[in-house]
Backbone and ligand atoms as CSV (ligand in chain L), in Angstrom:
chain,resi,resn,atom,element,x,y,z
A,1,UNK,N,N,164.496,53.100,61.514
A,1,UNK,CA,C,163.763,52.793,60.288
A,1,UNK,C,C,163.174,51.381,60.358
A,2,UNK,N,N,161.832,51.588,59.256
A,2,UNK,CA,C,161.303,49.573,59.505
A,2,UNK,C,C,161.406,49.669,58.479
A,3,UNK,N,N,161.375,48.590,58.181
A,3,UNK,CA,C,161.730,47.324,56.859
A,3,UNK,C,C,160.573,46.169,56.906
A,4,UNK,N,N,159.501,46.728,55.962
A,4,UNK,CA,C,158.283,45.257,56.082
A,4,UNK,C,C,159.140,44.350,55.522
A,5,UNK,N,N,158.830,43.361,55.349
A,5,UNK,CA,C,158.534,42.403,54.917
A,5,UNK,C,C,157.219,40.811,55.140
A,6,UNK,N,N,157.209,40.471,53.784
A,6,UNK,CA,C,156.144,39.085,54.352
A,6,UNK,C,C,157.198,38.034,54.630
A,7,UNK,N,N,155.965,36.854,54.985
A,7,UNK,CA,C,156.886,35.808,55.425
A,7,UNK,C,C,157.507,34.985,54.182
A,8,UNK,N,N,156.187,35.246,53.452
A,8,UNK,CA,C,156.895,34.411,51.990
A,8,UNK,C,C,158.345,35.098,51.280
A,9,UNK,N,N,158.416,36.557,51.582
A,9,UNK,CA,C,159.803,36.776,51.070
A,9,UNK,C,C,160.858,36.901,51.682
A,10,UNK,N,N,160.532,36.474,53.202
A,10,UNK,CA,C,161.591,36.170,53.880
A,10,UNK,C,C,161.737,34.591,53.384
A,11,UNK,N,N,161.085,33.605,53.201
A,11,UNK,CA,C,161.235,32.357,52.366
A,11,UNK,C,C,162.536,32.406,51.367
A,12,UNK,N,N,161.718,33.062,50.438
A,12,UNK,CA,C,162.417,33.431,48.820
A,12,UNK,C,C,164.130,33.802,49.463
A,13,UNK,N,N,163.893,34.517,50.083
A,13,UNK,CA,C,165.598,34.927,50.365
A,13,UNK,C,C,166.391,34.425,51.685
A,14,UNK,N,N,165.687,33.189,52.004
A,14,UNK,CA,C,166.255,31.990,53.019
A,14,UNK,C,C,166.687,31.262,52.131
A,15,UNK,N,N,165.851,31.013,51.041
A,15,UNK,CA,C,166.012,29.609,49.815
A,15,UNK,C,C,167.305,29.910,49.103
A,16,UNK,N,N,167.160,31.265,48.861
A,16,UNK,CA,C,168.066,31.459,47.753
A,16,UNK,C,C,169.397,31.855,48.287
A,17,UNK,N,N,169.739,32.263,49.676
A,17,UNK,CA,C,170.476,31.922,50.470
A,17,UNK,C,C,171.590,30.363,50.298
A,18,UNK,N,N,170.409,29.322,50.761
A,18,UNK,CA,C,171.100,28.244,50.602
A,18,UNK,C,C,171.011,27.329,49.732
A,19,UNK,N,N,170.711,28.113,48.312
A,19,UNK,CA,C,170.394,27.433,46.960
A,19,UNK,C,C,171.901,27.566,46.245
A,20,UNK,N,N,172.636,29.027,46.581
A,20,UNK,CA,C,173.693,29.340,45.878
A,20,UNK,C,C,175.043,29.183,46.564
A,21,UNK,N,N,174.370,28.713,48.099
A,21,UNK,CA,C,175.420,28.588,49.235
A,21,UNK,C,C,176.372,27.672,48.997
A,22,UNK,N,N,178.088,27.633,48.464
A,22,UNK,CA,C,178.598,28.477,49.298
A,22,UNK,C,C,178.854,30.108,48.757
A,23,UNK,N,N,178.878,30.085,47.802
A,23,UNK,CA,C,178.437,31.074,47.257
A,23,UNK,C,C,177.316,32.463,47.326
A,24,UNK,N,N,178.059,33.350,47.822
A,24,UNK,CA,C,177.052,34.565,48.566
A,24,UNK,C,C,176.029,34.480,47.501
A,25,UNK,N,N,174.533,34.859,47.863
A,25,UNK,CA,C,173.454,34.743,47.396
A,25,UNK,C,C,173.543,36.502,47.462
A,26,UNK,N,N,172.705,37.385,46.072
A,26,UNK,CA,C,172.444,38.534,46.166
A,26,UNK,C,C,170.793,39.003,45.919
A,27,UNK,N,N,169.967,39.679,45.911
A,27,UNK,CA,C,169.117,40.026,45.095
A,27,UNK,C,C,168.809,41.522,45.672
A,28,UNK,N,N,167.871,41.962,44.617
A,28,UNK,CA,C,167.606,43.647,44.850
A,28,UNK,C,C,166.226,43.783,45.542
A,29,UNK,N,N,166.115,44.644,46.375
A,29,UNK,CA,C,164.940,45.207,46.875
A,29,UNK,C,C,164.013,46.312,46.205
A,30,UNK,N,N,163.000,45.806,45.320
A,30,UNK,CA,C,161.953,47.127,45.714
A,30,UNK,C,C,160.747,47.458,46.056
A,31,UNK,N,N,160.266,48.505,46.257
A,31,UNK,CA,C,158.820,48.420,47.227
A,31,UNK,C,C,158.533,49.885,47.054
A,32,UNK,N,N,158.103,50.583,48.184
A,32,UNK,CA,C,157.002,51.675,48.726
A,32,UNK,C,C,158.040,52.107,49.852
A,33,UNK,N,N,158.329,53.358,49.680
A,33,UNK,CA,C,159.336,53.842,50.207
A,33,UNK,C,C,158.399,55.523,51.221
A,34,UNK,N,N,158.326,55.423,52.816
A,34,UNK,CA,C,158.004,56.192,53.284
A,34,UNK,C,C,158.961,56.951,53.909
A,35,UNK,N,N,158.657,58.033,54.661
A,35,UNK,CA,C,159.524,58.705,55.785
A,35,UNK,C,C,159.706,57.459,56.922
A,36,UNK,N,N,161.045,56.716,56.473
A,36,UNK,CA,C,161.497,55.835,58.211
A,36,UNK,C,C,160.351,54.971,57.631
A,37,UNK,N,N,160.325,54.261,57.035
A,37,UNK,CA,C,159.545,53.005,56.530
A,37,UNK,C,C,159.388,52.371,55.160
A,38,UNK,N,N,159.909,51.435,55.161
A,38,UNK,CA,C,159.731,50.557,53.838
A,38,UNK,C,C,159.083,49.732,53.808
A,39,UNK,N,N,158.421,49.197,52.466
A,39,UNK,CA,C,157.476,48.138,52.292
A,39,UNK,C,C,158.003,47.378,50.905
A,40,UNK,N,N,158.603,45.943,51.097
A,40,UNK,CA,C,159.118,45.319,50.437
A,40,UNK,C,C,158.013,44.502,49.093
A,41,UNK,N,N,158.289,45.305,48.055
A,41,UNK,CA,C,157.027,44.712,47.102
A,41,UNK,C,C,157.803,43.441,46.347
A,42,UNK,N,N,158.622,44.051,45.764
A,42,UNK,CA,C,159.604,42.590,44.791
A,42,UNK,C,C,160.723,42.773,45.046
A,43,UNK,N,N,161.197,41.213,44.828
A,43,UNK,CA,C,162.613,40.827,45.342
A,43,UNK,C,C,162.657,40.124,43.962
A,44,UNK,N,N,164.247,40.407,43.406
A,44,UNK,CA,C,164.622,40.172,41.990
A,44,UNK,C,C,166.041,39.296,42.285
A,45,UNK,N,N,165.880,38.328,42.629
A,45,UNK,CA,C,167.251,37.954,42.672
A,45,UNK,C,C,168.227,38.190,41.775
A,46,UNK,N,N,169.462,38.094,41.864
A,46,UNK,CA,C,170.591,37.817,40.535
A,46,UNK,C,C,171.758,37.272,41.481
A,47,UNK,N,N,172.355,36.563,39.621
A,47,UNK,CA,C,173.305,36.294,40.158
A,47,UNK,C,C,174.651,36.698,40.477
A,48,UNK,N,N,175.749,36.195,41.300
A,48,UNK,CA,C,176.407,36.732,41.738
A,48,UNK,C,C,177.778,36.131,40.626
A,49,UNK,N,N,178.058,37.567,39.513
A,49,UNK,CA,C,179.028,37.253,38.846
A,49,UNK,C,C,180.350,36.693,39.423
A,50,UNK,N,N,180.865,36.967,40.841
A,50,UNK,CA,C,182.344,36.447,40.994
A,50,UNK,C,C,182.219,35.301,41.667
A,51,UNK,N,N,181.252,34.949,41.817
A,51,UNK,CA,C,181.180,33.443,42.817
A,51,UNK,C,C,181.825,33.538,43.635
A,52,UNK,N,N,181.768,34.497,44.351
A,52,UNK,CA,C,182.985,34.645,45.652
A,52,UNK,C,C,181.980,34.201,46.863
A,53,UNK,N,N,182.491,33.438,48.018
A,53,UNK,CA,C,181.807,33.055,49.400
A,53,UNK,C,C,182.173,33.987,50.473
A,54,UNK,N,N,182.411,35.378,49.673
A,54,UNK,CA,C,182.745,36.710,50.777
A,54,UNK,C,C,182.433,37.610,50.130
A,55,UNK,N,N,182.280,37.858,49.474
A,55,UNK,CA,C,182.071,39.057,48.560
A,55,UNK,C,C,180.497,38.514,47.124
A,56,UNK,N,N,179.730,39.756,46.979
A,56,UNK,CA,C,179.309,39.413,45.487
A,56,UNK,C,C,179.002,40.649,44.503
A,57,UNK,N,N,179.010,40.472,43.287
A,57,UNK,CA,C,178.772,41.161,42.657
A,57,UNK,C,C,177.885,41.141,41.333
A,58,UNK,N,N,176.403,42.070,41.568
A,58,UNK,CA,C,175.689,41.920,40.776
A,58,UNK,C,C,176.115,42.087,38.819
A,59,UNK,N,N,175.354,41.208,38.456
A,59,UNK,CA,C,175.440,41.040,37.007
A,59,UNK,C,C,174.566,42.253,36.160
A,60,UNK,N,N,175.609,43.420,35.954
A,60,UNK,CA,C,175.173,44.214,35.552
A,60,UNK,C,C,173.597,44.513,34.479
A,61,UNK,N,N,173.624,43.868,33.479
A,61,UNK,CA,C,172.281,43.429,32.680
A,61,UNK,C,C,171.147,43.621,33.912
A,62,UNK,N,N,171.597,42.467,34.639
A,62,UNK,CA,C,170.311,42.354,35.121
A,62,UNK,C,C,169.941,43.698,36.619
A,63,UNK,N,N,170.769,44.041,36.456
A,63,UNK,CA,C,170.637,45.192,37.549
A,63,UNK,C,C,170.320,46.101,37.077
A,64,UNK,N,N,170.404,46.294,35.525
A,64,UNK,CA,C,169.851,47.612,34.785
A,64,UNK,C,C,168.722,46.969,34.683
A,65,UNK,N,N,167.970,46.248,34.625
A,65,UNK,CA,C,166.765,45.408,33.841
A,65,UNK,C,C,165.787,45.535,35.128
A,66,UNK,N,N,166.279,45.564,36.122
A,66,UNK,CA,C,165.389,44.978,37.717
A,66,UNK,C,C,165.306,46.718,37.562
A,67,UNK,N,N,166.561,47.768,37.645
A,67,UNK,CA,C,165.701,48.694,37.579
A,67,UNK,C,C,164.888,49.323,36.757
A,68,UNK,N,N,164.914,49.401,35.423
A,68,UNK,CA,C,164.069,50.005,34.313
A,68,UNK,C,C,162.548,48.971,34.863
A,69,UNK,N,N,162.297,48.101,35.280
A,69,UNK,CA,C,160.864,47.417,35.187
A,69,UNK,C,C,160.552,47.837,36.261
A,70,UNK,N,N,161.150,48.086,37.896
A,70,UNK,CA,C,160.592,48.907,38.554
A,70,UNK,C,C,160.382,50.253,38.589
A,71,UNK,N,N,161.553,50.726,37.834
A,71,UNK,CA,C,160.866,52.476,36.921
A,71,UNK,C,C,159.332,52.254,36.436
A,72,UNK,N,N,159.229,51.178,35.524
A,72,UNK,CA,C,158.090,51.377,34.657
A,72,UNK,C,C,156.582,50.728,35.578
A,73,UNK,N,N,157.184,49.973,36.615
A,73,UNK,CA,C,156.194,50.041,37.494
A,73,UNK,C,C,156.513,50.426,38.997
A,74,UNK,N,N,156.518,52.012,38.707
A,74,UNK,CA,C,156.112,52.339,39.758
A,74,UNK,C,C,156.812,52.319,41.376
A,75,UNK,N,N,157.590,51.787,41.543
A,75,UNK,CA,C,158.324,51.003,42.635
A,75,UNK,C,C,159.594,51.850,42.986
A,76,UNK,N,N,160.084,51.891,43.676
A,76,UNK,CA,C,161.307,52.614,44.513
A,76,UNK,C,C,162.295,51.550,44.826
A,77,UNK,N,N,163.587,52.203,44.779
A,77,UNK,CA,C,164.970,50.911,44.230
A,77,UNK,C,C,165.032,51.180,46.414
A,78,UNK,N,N,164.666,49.908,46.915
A,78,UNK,CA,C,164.950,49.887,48.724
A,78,UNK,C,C,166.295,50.034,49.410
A,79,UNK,N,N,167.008,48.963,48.261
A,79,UNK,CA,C,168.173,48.517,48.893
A,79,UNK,C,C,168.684,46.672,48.297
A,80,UNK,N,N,169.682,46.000,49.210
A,80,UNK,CA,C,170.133,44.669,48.287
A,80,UNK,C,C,169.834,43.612,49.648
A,81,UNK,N,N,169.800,42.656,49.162
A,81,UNK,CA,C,170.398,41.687,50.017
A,81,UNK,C,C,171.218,40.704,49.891
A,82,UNK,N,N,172.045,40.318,50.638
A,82,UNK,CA,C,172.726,39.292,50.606
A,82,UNK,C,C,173.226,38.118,51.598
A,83,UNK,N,N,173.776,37.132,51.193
A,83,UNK,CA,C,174.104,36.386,52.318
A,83,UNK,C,C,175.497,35.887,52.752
A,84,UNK,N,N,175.820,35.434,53.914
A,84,UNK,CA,C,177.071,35.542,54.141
A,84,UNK,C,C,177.240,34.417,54.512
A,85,UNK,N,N,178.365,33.350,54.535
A,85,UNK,CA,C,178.682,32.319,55.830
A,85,UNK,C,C,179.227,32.413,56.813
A,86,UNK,N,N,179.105,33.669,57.648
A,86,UNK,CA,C,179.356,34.268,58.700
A,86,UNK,C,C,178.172,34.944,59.254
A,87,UNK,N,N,178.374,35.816,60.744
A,87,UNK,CA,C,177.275,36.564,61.123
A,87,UNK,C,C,176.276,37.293,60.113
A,88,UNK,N,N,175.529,37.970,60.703
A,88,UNK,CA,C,174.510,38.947,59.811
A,88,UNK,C,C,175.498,40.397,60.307
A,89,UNK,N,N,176.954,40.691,59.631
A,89,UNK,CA,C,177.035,41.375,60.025
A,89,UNK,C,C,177.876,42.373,58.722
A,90,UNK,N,N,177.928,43.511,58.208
A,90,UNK,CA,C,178.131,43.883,57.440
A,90,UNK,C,C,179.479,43.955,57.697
A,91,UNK,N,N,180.161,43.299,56.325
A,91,UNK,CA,C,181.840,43.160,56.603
A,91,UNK,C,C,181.924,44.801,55.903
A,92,UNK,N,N,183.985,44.949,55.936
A,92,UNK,CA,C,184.224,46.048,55.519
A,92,UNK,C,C,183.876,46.207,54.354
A,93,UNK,N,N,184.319,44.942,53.345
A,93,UNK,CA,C,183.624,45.787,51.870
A,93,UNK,C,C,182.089,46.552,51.947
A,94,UNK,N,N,181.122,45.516,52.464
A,94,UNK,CA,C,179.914,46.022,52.944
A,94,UNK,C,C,179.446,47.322,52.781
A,95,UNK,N,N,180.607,47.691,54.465
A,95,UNK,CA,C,180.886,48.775,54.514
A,95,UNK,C,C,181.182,50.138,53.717
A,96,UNK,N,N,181.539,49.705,52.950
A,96,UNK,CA,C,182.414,50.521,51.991
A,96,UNK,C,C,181.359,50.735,50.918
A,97,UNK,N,N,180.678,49.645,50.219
A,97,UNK,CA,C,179.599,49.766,49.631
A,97,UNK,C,C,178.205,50.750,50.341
A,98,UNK,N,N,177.869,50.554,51.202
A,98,UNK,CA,C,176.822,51.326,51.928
A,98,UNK,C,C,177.061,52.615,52.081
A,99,UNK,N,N,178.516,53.083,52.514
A,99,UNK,CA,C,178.586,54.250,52.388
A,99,UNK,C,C,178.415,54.789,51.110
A,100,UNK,N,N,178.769,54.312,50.035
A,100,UNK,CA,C,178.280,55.185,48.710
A,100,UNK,C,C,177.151,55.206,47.927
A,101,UNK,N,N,176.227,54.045,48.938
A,101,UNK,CA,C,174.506,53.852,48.394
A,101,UNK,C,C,173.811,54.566,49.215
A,102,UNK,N,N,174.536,55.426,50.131
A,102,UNK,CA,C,173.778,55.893,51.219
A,102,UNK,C,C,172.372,55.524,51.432
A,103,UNK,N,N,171.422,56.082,51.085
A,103,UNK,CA,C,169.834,55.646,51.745
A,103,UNK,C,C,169.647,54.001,51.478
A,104,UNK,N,N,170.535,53.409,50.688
A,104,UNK,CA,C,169.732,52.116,51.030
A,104,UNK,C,C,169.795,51.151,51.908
A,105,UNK,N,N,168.624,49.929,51.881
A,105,UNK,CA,C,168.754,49.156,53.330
A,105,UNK,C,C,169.584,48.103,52.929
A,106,UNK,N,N,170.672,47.542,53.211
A,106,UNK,CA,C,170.856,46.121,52.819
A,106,UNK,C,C,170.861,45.155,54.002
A,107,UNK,N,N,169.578,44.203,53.814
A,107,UNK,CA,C,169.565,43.008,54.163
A,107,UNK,C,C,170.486,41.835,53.881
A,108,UNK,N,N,171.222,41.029,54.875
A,108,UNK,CA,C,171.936,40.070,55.430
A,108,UNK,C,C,171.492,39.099,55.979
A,109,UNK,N,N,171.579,37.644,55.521
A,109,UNK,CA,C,170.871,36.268,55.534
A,109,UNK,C,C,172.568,35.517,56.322
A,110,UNK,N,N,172.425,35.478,57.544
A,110,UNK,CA,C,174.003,34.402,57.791
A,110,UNK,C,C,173.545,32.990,58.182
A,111,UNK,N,N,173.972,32.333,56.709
A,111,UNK,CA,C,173.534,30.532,57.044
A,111,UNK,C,C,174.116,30.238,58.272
A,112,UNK,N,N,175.108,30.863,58.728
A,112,UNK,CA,C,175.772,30.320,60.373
A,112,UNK,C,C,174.931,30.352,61.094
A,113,UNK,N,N,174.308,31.779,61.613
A,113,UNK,CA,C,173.605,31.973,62.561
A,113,UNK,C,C,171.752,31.466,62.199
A,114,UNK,N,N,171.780,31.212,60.557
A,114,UNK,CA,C,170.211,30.991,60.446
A,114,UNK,C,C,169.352,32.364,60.746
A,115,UNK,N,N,169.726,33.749,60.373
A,115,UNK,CA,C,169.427,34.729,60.755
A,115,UNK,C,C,169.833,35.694,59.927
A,116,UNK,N,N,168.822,36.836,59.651
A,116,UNK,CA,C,168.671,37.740,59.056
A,116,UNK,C,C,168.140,39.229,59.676
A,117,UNK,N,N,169.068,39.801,59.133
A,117,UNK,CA,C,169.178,41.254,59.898
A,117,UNK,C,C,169.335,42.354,58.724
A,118,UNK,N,N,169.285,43.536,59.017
A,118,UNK,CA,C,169.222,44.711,58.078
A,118,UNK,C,C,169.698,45.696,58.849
A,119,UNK,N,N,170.421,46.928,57.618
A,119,UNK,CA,C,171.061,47.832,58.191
A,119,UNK,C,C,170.876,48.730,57.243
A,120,UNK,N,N,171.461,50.235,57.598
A,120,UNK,CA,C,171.000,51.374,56.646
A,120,UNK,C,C,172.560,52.406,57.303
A,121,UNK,N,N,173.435,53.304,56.681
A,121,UNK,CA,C,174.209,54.096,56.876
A,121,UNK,C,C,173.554,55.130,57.475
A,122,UNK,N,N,173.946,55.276,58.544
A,122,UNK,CA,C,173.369,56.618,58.862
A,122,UNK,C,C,174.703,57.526,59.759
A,123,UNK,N,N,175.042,58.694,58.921
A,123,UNK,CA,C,176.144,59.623,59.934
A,123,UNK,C,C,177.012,58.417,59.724
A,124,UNK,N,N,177.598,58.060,58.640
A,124,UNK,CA,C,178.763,57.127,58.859
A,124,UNK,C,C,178.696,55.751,59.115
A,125,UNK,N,N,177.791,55.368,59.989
A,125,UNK,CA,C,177.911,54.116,60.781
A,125,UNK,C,C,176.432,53.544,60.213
A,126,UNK,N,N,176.969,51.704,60.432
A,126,UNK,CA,C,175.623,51.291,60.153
A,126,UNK,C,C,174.982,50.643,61.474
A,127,UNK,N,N,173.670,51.470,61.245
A,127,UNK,CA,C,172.365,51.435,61.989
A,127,UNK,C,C,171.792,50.294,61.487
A,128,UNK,N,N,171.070,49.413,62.496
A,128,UNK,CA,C,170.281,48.102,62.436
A,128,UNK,C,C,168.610,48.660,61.924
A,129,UNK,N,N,168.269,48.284,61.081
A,129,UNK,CA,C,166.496,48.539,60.483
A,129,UNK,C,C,165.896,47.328,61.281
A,130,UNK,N,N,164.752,48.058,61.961
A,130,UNK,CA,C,164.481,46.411,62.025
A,130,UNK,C,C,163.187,46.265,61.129
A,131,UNK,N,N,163.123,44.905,61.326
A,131,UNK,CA,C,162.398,43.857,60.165
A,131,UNK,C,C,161.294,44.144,60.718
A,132,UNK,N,N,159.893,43.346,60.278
A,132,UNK,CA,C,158.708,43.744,60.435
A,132,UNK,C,C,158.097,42.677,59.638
A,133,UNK,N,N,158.022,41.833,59.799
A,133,UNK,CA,C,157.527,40.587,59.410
A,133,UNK,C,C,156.217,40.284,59.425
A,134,UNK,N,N,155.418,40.329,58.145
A,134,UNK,CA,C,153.934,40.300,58.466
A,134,UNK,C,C,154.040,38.677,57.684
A,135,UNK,N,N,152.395,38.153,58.429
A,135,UNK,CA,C,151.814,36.774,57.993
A,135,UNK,C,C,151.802,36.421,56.854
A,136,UNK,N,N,151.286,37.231,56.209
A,136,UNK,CA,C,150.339,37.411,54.773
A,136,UNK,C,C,151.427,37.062,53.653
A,137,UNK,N,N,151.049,36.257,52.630
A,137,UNK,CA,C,151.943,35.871,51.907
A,137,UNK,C,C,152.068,37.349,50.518
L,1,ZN,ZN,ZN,178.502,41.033,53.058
């Protein structure tokens, strides 16, 4: 599977990465959803109710709110992202989460490595999406 993205919202979710750091950074993905291809339209950050630097958890309100405005425009719920102070690598909770969102992508920002990666459940296991990084803001 690809995963567009621009460069400016790979920005937005570098910043906000190490705006909330140490504190995992979260926000929601949505866009244009094809067969084996996504196109990242808005990124909605929120915040991460437990302030945990391993774990986060979206603030419900606003997770109902990010989706009813992409209901009303149009948009397809992609997937989350978040960031870790470790690899870009989906820990077990992660894990555990993905398996019950099945189709979505969640993107991973690791201030360690300065690197961002994406993954999607597939048959159990998570599969790497790769990114697709266009110029254009
Ligand atoms: Zn994680």
């Amino acid at each position: 599977m690809i995963l567009r993205l621009t460069r400016w919202q790979l920005t937005c979710l570098e910043n906000e990465a190490r705006k909330t750091s140490p504190v995992e950074a979260c926000a929601l993905l949505f866009g244009e959803l094809a067969k084996n291809e996504a196109t990242v339209e808005r990124i909605v950050t929120t915040p991460n109710i437990i302030k945990s630097v391993t774990r986060f958890e979206i603030d419900s309100k606003a997770f109902y709110d990010a989706f009813m405005t992409a209901d009303r425009d149009g948009l397809a719920f992609l997937g989350f992202f978040h960031s870790h102070p470790a690899p870009a690598m989906p820990s077990s909770v992660d894990l555990a989460f993905m398996r019950l969102w099945g189709e979505a992508v969640w993107i991973i920002f690791s201030l360690t490595e300065n690197k961002l990666a994406a993954f999607k459940m597939r048959k159990g296991k998570a599969c790497a999406v790769t990114l697709k990084i266009e110029g254009k803001d």
